[in-house]
C-alpha positions in Angstrom: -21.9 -1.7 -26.1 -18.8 -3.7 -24.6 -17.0 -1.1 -22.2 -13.7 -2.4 -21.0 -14.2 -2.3 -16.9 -11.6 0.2 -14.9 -10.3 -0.6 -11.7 -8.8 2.5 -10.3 -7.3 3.4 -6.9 -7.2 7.1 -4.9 -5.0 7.4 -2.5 -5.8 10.0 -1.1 -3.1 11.9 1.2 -1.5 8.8 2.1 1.5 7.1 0.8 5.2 7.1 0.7 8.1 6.7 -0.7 8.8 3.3 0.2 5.1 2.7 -0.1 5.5 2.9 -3.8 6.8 -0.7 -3.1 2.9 -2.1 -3.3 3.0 -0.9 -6.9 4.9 -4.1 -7.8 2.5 -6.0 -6.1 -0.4 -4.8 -7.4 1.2 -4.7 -11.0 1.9 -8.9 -10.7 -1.8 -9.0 -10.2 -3.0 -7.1 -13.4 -5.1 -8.8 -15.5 -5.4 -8.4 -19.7 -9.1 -7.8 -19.5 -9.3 -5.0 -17.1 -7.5 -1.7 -17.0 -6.0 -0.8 -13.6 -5.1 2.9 -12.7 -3.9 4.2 -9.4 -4.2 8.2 -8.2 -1.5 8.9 -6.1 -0.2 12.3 -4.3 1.7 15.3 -6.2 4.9 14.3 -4.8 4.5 10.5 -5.5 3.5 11.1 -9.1 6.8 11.1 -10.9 8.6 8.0 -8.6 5.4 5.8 -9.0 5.1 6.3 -12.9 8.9 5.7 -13.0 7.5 2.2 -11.3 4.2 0.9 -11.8 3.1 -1.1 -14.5 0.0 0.5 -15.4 -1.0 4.1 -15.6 -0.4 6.3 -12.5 -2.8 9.8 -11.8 -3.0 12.7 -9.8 -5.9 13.5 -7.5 -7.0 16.9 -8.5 -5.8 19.8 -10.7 -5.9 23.0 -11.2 -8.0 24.4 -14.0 -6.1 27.3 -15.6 -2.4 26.5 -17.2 -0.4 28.3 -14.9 -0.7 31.6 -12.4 -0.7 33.2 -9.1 -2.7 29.8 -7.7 -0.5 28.9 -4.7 0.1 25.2 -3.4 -2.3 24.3 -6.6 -0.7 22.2 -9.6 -1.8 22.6 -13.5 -2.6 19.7 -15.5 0.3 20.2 -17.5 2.3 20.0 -14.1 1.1 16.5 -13.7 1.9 15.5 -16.8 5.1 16.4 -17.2 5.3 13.9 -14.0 4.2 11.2 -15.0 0.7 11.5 -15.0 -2.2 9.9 -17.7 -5.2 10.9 -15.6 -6.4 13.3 -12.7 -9.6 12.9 -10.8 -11.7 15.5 -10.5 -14.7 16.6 -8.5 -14.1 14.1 -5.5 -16.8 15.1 -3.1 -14.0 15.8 -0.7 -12.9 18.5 -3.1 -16.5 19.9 -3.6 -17.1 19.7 0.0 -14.0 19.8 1.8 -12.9 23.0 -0.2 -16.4 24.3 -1.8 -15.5 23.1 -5.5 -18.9 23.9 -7.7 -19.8 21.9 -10.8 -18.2 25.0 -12.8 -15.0 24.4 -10.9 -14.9 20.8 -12.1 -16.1 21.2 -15.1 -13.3 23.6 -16.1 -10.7 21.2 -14.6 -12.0 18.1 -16.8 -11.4 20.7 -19.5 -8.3 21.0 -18.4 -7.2 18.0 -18.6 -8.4 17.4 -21.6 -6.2 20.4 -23.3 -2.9 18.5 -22.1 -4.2 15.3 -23.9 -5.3 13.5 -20.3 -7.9 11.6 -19.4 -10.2 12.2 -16.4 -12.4 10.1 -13.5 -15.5 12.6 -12.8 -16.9 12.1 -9.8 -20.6 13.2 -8.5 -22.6 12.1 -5.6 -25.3 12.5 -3.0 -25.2 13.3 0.8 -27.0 11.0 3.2 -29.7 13.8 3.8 -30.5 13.8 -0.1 -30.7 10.2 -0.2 -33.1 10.1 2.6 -34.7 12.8 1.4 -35.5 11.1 -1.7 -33.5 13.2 -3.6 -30.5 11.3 -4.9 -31.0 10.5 -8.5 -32.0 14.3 -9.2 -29.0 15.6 -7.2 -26.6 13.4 -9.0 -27.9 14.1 -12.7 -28.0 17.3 -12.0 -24.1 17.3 -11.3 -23.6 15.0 -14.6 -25.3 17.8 -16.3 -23.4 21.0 -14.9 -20.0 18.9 -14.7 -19.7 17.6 -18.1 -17.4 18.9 -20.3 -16.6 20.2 -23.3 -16.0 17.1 -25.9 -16.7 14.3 -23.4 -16.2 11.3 -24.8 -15.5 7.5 -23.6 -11.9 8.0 -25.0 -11.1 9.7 -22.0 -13.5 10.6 -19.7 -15.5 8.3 -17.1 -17.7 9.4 -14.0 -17.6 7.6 -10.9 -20.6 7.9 -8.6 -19.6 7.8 -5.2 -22.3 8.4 -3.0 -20.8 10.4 0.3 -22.3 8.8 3.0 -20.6 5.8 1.5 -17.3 6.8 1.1 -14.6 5.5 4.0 -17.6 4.9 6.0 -17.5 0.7 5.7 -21.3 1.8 4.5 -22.0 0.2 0.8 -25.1 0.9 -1.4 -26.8 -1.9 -2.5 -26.5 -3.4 -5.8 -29.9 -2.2 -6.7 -29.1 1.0 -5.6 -25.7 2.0 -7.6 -27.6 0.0 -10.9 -30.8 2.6 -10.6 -28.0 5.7 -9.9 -25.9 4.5 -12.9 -28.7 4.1 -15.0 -29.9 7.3 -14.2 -26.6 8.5 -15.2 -26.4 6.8 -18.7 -29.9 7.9 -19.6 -28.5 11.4 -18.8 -25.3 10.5 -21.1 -27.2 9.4 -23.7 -29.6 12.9 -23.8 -26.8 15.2 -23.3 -24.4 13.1 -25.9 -26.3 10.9 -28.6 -27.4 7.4 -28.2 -23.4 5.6 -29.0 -21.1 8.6 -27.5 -23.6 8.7 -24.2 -23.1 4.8 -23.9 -19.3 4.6 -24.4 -18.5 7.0 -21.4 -17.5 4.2 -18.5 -19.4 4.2 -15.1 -17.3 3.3 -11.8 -19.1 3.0 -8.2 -16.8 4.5 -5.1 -17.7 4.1 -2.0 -16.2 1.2 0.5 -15.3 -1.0 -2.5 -13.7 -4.0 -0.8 -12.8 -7.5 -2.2 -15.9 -8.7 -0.3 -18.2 -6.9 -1.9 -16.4 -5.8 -5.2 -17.6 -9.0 -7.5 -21.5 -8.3 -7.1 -21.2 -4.5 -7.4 -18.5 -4.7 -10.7 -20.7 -7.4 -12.3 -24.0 -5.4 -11.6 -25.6 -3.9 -14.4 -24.1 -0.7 -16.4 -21.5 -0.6 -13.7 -17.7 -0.5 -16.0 -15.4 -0.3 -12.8 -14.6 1.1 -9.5 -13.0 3.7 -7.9 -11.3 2.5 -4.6 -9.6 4.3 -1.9 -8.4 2.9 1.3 -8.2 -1.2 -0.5 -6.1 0.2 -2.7 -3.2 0.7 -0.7 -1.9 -2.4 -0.4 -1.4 -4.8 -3.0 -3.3 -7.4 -0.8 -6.7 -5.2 -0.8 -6.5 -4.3 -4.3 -5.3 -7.2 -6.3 -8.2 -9.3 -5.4 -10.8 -6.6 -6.4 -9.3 -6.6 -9.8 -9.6 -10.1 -9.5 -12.7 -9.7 -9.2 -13.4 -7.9 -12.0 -12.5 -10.1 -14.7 
């Protein structure tokens, strides 16, 4: 199956106002064979979808609709901004602030409701890696994670392995095609044979234009999901580049 490849950017808690200018930038170097998405702060949502030439995200959500959940926002929330997509389960939600597979799960669900899309993202620890560990830790996250009515319409799942991510460490080619194959032979079980195979794999993890031809152009790899080289329209545009 032919999967369109995604080039999305996080930007984690980083980014302005006049930042936003990069958006121009970056949307002069789209490219009609690959789909470009940025995730950008709550308070940059609604300026930067007023701008940016491709869709625009938000970084997490909450799970329920609306309630007592303070300094949290609701996927409708993010909508009504501007925003076609949240990202879910970054590692530095489910370890920074102790998110569980049910907690993302749920907010994939979410998004889902309001008629988003969603980048899942699951992942190993250095120690689980080196303890030979990895592919059973990460499948076992696709498996608890995965929700309700996935589909490749509007779901994809980035593995980012941690020990990779803002590090400058990469994982070998060989490396993210054995964990994404892993991952599609999970798909395929928990989905059917077609539905399992239309769900679109990104890597994260120190994606730079440097290394960002060999690991988009590996096998069973649709896309990527960047963080710091997406920032600027001069890291970014050549990793879409890249991708074509």
């Amino acid at each position: 199956m032919m999967r369109r490849k995604l080039v999305a950017g996080n930007w984690k808690m980083n980014g302005s106002l006049a930042g936003l200018a990069e958006l121009d930038g970056i949307g002069a170097a789209l490219d009609p064979r690959i789909d470009v998405a940025i995730a950008v702060p709550a308070t940059l949502i609604a300026p930067a979808a007023a701008r940016a030439a491709f869709p625009i995200g938000a970084e997490d959500v909450h799970s329920a609709d609306s309630g007592a959940h303070t300094g949290c926002i609701s996927a409708a929330m993010a909508k009504e901004a501007g925003a076609a997509f949240s990202i879910v389960g970054h590692s530095e939600r489910r370890h920074g602030q102790c998110e569980s597979d049910a907690d993302v799960k749920a907010k994939a669900e979410a998004l889902r409701r309001h008629g988003m899309n969603a980048i899942l993202c699951v992942g190993e620890t250095l120690d689980e890696r080196e303890a030979g560990r990895a592919v059973a830790v990460v499948t076992a996250q696709v498996r608890a994670s995965l929700p309700e009515g996935a589909a490749g319409d509007w779901l994809a799942i980035a593995y980012e392995p941690i020990w990779a991510i803002g590090t400058g460490r990469t994982a070998t080619v060989e490396d993210v095609e054995a964990m994404h194959g892993a991952i599609r032979a999970t798909l395929v079980e928990l989905l059917g044979a077609e539905p399992g195979a239309a769900v679109r794999l990104l890597y994260g993890g120190s994606v730079t234009a440097d290394n960002a031809a060999a690991l988009l152009h590996a096998r069973d790899v649709d896309g990527a999901l960047v963080g710091g080289a997406s920032l600027t329209a001069a890291k970014f545009a050549p990793i879409i580049a890249a991708g074509a």
